[in-house]
C-alpha positions as YAML, in Angstrom:
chain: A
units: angstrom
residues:
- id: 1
  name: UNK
  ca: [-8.78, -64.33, -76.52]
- id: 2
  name: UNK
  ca: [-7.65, -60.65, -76.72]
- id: 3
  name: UNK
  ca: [-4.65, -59.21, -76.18]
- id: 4
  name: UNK
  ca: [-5.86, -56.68, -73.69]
- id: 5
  name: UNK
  ca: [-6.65, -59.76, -71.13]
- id: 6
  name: UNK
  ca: [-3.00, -59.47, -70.15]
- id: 7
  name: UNK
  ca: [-3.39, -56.75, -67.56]
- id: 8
  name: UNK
  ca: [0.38, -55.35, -66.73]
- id: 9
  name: UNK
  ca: [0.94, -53.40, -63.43]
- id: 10
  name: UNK
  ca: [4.32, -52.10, -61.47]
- id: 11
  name: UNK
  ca: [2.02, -52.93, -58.15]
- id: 12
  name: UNK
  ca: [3.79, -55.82, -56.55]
- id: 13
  name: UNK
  ca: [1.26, -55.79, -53.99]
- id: 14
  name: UNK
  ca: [-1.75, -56.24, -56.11]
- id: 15
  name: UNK
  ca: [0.21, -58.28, -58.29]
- id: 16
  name: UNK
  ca: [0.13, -60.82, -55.63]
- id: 17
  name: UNK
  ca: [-2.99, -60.19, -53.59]
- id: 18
  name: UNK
  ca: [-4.64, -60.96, -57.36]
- id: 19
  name: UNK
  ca: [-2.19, -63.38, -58.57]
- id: 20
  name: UNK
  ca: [-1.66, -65.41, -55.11]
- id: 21
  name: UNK
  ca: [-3.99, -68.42, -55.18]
- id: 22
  name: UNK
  ca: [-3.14, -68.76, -58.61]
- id: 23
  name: UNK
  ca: [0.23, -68.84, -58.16]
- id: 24
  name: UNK
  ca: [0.24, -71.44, -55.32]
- id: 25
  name: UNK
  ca: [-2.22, -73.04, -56.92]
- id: 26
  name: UNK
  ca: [0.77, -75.04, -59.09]
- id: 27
  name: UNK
  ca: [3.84, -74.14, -56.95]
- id: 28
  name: UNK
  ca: [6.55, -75.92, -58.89]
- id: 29
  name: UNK
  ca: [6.30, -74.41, -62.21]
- id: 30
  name: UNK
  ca: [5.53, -71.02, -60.79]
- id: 31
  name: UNK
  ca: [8.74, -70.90, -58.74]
- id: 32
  name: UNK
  ca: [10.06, -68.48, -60.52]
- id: 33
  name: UNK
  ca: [7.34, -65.72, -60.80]
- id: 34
  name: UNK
  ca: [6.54, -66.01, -56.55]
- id: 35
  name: UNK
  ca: [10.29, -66.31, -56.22]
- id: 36
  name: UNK
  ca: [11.06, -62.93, -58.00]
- id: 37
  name: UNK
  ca: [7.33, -61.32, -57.18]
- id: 38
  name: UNK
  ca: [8.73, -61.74, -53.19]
- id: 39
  name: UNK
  ca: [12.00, -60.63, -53.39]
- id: 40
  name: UNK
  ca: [10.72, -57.66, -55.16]
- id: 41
  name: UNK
  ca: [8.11, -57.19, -51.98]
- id: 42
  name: UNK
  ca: [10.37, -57.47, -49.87]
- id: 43
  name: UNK
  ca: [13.60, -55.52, -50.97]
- id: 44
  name: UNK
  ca: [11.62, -53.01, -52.74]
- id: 45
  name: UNK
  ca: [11.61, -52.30, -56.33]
- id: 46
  name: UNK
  ca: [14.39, -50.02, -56.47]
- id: 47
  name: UNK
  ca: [16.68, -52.43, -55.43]
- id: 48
  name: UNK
  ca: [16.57, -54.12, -59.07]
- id: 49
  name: UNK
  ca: [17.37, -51.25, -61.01]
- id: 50
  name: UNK
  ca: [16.25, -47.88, -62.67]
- id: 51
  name: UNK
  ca: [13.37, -49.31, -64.29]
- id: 52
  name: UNK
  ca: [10.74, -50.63, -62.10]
- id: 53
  name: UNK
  ca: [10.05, -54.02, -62.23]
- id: 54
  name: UNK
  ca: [6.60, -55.82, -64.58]
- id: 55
  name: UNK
  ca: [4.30, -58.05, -63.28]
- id: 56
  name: UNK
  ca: [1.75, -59.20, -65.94]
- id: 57
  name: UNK
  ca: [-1.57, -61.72, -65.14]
- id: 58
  name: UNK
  ca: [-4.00, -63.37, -67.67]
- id: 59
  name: UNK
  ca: [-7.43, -62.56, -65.97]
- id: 60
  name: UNK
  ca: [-10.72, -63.70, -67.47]
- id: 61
  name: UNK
  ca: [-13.91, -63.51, -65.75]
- id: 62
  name: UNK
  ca: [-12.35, -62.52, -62.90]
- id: 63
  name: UNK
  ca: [-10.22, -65.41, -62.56]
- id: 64
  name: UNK
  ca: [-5.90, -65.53, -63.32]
- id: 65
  name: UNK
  ca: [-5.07, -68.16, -65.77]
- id: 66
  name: UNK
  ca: [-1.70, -67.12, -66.10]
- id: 67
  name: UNK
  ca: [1.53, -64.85, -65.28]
- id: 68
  name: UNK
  ca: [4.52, -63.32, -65.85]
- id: 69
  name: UNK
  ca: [7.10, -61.10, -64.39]
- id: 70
  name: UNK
  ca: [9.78, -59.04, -65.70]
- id: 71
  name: UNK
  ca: [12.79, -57.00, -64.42]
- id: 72
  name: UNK
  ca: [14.49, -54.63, -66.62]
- id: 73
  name: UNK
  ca: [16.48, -54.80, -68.69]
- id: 74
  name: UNK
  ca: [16.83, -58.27, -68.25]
- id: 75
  name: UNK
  ca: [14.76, -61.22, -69.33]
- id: 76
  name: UNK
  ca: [11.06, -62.30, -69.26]
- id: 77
  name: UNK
  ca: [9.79, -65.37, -67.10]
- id: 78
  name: UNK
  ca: [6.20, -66.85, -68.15]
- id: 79
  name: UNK
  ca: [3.80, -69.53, -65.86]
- id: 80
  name: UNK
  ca: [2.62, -72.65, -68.37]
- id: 81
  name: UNK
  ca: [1.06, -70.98, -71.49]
- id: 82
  name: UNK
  ca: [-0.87, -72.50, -74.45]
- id: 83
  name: UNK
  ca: [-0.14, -71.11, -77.51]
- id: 84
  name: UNK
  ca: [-3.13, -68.96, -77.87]
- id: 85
  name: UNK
  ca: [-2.01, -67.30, -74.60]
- id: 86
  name: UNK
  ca: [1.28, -66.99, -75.77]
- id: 87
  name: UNK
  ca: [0.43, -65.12, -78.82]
- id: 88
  name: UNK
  ca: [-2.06, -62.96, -77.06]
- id: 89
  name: UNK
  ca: [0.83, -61.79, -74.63]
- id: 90
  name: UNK
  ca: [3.50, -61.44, -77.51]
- id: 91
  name: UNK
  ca: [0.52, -59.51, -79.56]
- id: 92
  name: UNK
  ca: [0.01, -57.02, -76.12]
- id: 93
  name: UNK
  ca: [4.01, -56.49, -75.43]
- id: 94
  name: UNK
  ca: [4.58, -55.74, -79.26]
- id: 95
  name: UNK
  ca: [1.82, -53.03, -79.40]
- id: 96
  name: UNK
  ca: [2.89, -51.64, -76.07]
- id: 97
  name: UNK
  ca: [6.86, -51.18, -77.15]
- id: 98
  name: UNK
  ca: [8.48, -53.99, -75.17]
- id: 99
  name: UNK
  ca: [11.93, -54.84, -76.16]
- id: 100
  name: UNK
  ca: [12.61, -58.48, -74.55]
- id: 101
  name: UNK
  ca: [16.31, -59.98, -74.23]
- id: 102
  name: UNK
  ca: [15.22, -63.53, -73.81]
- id: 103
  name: UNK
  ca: [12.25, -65.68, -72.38]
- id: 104
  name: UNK
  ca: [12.91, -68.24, -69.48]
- id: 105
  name: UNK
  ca: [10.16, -70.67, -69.68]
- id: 106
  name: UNK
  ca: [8.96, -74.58, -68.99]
- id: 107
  name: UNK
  ca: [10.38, -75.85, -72.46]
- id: 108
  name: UNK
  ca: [6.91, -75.78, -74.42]
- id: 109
  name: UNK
  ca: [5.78, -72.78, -72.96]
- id: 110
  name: UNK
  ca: [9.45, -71.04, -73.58]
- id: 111
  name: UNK
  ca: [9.52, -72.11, -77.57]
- id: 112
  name: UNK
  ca: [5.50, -71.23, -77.86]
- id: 113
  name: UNK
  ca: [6.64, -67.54, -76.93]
- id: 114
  name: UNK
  ca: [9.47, -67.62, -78.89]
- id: 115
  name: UNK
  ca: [7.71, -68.26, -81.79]
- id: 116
  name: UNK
  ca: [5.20, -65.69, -81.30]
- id: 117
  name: UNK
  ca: [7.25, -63.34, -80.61]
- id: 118
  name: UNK
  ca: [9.29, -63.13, -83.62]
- id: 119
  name: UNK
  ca: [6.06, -63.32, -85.63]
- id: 120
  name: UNK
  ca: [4.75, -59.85, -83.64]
- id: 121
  name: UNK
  ca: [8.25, -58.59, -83.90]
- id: 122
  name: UNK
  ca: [10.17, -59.66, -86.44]
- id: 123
  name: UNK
  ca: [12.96, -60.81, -83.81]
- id: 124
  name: UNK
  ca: [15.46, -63.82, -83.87]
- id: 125
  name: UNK
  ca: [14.85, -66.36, -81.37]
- id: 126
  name: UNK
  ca: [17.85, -68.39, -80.75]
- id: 127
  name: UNK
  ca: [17.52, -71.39, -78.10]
- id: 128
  name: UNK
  ca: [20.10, -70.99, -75.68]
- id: 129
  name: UNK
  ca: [22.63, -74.29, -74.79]
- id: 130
  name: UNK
  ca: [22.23, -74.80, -71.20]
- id: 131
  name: UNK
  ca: [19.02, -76.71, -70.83]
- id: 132
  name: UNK
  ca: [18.12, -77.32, -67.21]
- id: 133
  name: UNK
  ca: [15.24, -79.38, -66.00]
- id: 134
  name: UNK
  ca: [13.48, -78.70, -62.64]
- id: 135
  name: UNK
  ca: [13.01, -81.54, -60.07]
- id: 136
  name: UNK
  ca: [11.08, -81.88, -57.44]
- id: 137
  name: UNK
  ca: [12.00, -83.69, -54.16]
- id: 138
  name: UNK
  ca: [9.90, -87.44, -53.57]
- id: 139
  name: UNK
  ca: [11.22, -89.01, -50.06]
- id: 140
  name: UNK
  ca: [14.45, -87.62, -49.26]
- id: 141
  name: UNK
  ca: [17.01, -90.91, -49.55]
- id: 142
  name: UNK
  ca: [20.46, -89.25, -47.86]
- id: 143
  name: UNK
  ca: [23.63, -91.33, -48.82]
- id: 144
  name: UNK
  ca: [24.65, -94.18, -47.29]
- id: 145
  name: UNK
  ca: [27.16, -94.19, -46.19]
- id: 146
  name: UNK
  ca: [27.82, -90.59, -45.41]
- id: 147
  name: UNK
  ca: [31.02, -88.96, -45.86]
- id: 148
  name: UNK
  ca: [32.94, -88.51, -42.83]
- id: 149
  name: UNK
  ca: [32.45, -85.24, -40.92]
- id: 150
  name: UNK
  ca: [29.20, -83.14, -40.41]
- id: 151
  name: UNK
  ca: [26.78, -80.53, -41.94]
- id: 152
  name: UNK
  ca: [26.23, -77.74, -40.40]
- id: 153
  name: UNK
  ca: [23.43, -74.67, -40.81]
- id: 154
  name: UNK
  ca: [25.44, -71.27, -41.50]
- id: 155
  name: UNK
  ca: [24.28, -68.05, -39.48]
- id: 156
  name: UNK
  ca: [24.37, -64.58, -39.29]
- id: 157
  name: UNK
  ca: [27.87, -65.18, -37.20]
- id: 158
  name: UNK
  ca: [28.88, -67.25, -40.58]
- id: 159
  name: UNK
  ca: [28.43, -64.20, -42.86]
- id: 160
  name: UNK
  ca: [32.09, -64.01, -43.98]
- id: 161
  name: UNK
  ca: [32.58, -67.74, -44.56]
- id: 162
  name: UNK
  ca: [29.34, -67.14, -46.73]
- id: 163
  name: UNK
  ca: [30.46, -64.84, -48.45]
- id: 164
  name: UNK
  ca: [33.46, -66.42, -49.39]
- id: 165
  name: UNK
  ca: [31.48, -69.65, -50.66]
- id: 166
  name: UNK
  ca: [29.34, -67.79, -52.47]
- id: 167
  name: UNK
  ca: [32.12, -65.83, -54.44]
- id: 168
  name: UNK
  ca: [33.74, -68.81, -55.06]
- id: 169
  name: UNK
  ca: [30.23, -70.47, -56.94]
- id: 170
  name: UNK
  ca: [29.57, -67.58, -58.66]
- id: 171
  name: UNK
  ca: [33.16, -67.45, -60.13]
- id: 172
  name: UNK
  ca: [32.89, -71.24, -61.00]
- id: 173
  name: UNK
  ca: [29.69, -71.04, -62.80]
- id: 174
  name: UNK
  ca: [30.57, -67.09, -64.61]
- id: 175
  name: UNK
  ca: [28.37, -65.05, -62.78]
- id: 176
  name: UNK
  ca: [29.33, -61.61, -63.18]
- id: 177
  name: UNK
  ca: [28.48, -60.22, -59.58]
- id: 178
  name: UNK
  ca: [31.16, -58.95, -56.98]
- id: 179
  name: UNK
  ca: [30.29, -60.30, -53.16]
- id: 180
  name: UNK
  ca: [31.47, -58.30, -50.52]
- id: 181
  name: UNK
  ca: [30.09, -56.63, -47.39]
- id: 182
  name: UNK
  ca: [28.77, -53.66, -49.45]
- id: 183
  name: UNK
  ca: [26.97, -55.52, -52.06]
- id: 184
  name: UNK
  ca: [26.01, -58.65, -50.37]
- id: 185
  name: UNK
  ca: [22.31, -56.92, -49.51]
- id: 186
  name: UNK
  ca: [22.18, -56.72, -53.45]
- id: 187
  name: UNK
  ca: [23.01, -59.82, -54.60]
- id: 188
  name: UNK
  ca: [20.64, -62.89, -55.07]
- id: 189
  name: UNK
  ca: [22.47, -65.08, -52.49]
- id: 190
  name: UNK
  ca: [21.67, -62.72, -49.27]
- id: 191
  name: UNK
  ca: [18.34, -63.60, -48.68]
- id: 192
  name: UNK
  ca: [19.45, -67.55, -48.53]
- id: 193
  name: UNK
  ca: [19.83, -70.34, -45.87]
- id: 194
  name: UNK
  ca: [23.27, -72.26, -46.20]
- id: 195
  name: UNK
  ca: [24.37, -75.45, -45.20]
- id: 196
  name: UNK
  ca: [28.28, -76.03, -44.91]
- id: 197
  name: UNK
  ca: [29.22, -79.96, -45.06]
- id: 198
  name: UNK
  ca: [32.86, -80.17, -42.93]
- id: 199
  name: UNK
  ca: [35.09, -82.74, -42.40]
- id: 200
  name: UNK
  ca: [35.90, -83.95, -38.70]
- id: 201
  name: UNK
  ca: [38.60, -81.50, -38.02]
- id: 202
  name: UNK
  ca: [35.81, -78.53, -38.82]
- id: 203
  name: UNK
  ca: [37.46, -77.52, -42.69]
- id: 204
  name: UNK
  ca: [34.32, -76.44, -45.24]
- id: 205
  name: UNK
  ca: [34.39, -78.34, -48.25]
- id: 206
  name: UNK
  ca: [30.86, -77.85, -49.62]
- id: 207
  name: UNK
  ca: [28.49, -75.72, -49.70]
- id: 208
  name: UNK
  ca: [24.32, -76.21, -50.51]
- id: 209
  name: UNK
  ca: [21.93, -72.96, -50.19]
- id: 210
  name: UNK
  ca: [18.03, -72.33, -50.39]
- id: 211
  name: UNK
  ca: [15.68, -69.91, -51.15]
- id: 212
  name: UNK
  ca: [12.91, -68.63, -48.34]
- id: 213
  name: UNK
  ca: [10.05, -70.27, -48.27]
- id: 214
  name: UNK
  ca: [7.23, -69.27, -50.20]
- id: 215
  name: UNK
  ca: [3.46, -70.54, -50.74]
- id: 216
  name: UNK
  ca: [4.95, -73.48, -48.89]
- id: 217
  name: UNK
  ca: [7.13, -74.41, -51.31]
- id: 218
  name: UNK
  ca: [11.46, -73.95, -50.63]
- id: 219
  name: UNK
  ca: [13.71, -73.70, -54.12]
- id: 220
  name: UNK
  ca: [17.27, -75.57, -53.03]
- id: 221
  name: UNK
  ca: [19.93, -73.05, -54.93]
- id: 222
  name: UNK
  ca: [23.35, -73.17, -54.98]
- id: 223
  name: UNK
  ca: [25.30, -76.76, -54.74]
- id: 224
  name: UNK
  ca: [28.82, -76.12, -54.79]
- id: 225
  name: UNK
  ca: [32.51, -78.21, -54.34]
- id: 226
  name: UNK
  ca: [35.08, -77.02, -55.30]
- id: 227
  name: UNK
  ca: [36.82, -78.78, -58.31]
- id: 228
  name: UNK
  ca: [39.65, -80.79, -56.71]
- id: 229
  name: UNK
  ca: [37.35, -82.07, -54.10]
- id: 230
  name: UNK
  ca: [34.91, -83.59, -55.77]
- id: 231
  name: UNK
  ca: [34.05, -87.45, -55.79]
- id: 232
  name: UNK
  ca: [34.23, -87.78, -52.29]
- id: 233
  name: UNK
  ca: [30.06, -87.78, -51.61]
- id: 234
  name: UNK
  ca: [29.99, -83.66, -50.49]
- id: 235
  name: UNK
  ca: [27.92, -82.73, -52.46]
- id: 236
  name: UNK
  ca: [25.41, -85.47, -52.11]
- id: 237
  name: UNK
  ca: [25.57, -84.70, -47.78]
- id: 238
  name: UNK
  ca: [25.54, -81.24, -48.23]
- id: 239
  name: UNK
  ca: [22.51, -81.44, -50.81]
- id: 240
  name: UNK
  ca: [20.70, -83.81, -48.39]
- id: 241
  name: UNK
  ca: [21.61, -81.30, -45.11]
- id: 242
  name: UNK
  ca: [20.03, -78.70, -47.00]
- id: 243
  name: UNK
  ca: [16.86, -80.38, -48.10]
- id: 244
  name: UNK
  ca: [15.96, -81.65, -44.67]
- id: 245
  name: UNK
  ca: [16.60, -78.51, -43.53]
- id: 246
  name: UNK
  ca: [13.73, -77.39, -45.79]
- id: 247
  name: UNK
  ca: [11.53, -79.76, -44.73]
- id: 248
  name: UNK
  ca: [11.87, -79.16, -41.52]
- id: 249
  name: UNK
  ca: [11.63, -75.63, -42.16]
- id: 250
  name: UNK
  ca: [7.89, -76.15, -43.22]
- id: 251
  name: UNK
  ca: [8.28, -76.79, -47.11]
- id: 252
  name: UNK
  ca: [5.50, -79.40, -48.77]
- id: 253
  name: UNK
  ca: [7.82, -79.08, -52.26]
- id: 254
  name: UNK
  ca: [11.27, -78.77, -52.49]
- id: 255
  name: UNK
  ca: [12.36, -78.20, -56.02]
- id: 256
  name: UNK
  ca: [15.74, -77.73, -57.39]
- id: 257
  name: UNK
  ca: [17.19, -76.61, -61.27]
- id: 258
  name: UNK
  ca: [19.74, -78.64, -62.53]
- id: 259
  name: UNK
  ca: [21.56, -78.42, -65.70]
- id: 260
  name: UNK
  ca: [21.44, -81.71, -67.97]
- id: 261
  name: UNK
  ca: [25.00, -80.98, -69.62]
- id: 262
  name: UNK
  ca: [26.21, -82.49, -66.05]
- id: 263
  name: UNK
  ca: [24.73, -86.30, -65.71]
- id: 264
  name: UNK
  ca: [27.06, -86.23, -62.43]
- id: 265
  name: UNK
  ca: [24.48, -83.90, -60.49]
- id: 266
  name: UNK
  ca: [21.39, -85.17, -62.08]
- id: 267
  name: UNK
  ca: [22.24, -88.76, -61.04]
- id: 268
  name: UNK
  ca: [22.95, -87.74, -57.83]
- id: 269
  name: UNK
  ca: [19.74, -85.47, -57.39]
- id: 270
  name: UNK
  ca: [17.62, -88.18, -58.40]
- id: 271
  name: UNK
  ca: [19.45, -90.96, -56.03]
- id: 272
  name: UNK
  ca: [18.48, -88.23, -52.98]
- id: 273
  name: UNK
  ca: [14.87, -88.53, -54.15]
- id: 274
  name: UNK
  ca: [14.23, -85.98, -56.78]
- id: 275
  name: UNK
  ca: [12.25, -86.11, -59.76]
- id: 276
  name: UNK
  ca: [11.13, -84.60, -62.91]
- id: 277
  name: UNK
  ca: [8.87, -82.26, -62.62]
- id: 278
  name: UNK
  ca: [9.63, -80.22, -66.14]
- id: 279
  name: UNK
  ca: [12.42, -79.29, -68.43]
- id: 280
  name: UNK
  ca: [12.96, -75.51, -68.98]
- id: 281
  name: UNK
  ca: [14.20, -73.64, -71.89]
- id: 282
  name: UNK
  ca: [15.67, -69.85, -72.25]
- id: 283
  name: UNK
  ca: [15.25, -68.32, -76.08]
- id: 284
  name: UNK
  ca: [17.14, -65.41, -76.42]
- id: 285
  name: UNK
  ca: [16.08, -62.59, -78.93]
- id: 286
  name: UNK
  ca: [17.93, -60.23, -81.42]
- id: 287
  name: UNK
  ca: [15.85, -57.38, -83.59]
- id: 288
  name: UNK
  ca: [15.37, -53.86, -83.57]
- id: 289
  name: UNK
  ca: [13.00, -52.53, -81.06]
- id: 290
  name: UNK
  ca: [8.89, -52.85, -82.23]
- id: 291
  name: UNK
  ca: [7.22, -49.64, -82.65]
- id: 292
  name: UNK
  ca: [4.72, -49.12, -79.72]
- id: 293
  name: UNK
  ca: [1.36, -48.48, -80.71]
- id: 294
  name: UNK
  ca: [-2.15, -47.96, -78.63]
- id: 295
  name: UNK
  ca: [-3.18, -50.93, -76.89]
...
């Protein structure tokens, strides 16, 4: 395999008119190249920052084996890689000058670049400590019983009460992003659906988004009570709301991330119906820049 079988192209477009059936072809571990290939479609590639966005594909005889996309200056997601695949993609980045902050991977794929890369580079992989694992949704099994009260889908008439949730997740989990009505458009929570689980006198007390659906698969993404209200089975009504809302919206997979530091949501993830369907890993890298060379 040679390194110049990783083709690289700014083309979103022909990204995915190449990379489509491939993509689809394994929709759970390639959630998060169609996810970020879409958004990029469909907000334009501006909307991510001064430097355009990557899409890369492994193509051999005409067929794509594998993919990866990349938005700078932030990190690098890869499809399932061997390791010859991996090297071959960390041997065409080096030569080309690519400086990469981290790599967001499934766990074997994710350490296989890692390792590559600081052989092409010279850089300092260092594993980072929130390991999530990615589940995918059997037969939905809602609690029983059900907390008392109702979910409800959010709207456009809900933006504000939205908005609100949404701050309030992203402050609980440390996202550095500010949610208002001028940068909603910008953030990664506007182009969610939300379900809103309230008790029976109509008061919000959680919150459960998901992503569009894509190549007929829906990512659930954002599950959210707030602290002192927790224990009382939100979370698991909201969760189930919002999964039979993708299922009824069409989805064949619903998938979910979940980090494994909190046995709380796992357990109650898998008691709605979810399973494994891989554990994912994040290696973040520290090194001087490579020097580019001709490729």
């Amino acid at each position: 395999m040679r390194p110049d079988d990783w083709q690289l192209t700014e083309d979103v477009d022909g990204f995915l008119a190449r990379a489509g059936d491939f993509l689809r072809s394994r929709p759970g571990p390639h959630i998060m190249q169609s996810t970020w290939a879409e958004r990029v479609r469909t907000r334009g590639a501006e909307a991510f920052g001064t430097e355009a966005p990557v899409f890369g594909m492994l193509e051999r005889a005409g067929a794509v084996h594998a993919t990866f996309y990349r938005l700078p200056p932030h990190g690098f997601g890869l499809s399932p890689l061997t390791s010859e695949q991996a090297d071959a993609l960390a041997a065409r980045l080096a030569a080309l000058g690519h400086v990469l902050p981290s790599v967001s991977a499934d766990r074997s794929t994710a350490a296989a670049f890692a390792e590559a890369w600081q052989r092409h580079t010279g850089a300092t992989p260092k594993l980072r400590d929130t390991r999530l694992r990615l589940y995918r949704l059997g037969t939905l099994t809602p609690p029983d019983p059900m907390p008392a009260g109702r979910g409800r889908l959010l709207g456009e008439q809900d933006l504000e009460e939205v908005m609100y949730w949404c701050g309030e997740f992203a402050n609980a989990v440390g996202e550095d992003v500010s949610i208002d009505a001028g940068t909603w458009a910008g953030t990664r929570f506007a182009d969610k659906r939300y379900a809103l689980w309230e008790t029976p006198d109509g008061t919000g007390v959680s919150i459960a988004g998901m992503n569009p659906l894509i190549g007929g698969q829906i990512q659930v993404d954002v599950v959210y009570t707030p602290v002192d209200l927790r224990g009382r089975g939100y979370a698991g009504a909201v969760a189930a709301e919002v999964s039979r809302a993708a299922l009824t919206a069409g989805a064949r997979d619903v998938v979910l991330f979940a980090d494994l530091s909190n046995p709380t949501s796992n357990a109650l993830y898998q008691r709605l119906g979810y399973r494994t369907l891989t554990d994912w890993a994040v290696y973040e890298f520290s090194s001087a820049p490579p020097e580019a060379t001709t490729v």
